[in-house]
C-alpha positions as CSV (number, residue, x, y, z in Angstrom):
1,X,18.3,-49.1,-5.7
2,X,14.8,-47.7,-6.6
3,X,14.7,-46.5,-2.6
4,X,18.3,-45.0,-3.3
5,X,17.3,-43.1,-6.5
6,X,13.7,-41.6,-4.5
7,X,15.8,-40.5,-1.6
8,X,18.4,-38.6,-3.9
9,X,15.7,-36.9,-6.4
10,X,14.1,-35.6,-3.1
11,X,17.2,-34.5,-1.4
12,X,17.8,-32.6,-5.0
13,X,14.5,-31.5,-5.0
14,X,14.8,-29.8,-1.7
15,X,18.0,-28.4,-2.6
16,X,16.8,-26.7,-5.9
17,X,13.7,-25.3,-3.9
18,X,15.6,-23.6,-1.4
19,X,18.2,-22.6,-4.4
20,X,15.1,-21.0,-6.3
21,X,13.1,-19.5,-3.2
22,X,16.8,-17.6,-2.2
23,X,17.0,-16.2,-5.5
24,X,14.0,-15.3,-5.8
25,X,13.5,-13.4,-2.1
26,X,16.8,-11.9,-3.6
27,X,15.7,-10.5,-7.1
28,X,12.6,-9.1,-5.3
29,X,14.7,-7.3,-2.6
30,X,16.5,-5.8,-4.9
31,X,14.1,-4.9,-7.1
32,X,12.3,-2.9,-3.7
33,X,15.6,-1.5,-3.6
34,X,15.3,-0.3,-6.7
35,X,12.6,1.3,-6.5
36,X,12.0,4.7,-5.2
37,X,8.3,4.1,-4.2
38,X,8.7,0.6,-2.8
39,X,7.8,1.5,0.5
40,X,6.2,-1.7,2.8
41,X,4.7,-0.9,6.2
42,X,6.7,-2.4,9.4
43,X,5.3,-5.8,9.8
44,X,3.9,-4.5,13.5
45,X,1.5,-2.2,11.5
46,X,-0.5,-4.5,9.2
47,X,-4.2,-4.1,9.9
48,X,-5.1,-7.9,8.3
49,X,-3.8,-11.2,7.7
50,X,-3.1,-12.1,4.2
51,X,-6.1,-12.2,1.6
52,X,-6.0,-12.6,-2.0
53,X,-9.0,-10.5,-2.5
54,X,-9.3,-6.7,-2.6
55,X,-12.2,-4.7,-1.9
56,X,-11.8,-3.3,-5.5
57,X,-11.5,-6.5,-7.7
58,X,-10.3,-10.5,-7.6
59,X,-7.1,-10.4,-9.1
60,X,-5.4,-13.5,-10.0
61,X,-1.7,-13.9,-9.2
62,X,0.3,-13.9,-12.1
63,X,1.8,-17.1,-13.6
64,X,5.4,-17.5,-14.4
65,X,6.6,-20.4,-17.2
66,X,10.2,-19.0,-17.3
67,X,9.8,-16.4,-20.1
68,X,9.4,-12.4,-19.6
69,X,11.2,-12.5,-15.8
70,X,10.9,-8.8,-15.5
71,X,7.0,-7.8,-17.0
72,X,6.4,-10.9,-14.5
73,X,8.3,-9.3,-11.6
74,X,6.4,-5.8,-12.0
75,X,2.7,-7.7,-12.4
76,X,3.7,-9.6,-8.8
77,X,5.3,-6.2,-7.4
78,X,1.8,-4.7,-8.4
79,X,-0.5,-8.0,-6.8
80,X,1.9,-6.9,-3.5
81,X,1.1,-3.7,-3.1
82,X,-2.7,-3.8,-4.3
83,X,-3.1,-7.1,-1.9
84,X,-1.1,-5.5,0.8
85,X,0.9,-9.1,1.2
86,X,3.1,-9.5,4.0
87,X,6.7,-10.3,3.4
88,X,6.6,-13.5,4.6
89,X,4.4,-15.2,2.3
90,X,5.9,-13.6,-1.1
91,X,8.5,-16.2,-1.8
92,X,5.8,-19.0,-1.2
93,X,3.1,-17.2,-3.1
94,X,5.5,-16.8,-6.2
95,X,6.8,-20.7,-6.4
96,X,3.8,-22.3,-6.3
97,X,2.5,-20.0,-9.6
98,X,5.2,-21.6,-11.1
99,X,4.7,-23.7,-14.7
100,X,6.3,-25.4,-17.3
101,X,9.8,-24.4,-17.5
102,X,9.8,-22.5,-14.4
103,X,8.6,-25.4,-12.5
């Protein structure tokens, strides 16, 4: 029973991830739609690999707890563009800033 329960919550558990990292990668895309100055570089044309450092200042990625979506959306949109980050690691990068009710 206890094995049947474990293998449930983790199949829920995988299903609400991939639920949360779709809407996510979705509210982002549209808000670069949105935005008349969202402009990223083709993915061919990035000098680096991704660093959470800039030659200016460490800045800390901001933390979501499920309150104040959009001010949090605009602080990540700004960590993008100052950090440069490629595409492919904003979904992850978002999730796992992720606390209390968020999580």
């Amino acid at each position: 029973m206890e094995e049947h329960l474990s293998s449930i919550m983790e199949s829920r558990f995988v299903e609400l991830t991939s639920s949360m990292q779709q809407t996510i990668h979705g509210m982002f895309q549209q808000r670069q739609q949105d935005s008349p100055t969202a402009s990223n570089p083709p993915r061919g044309e990035r000098s680096s690999p991704y660093s959470c450092g800039t030659r200016l200042a460490r800045l800390d990625f901001p933390r979501f707890n499920g309150e104040g979506i959009k001010q949090w959306m605009i602080h990540c949109e700004t960590f993008f563009s100052v950090d440069n980050t490629p595409d492919e690691f904003k979904i992850h990068l978002a999730v796992v800033h992720f606390e209390g009710k968020a999580l």
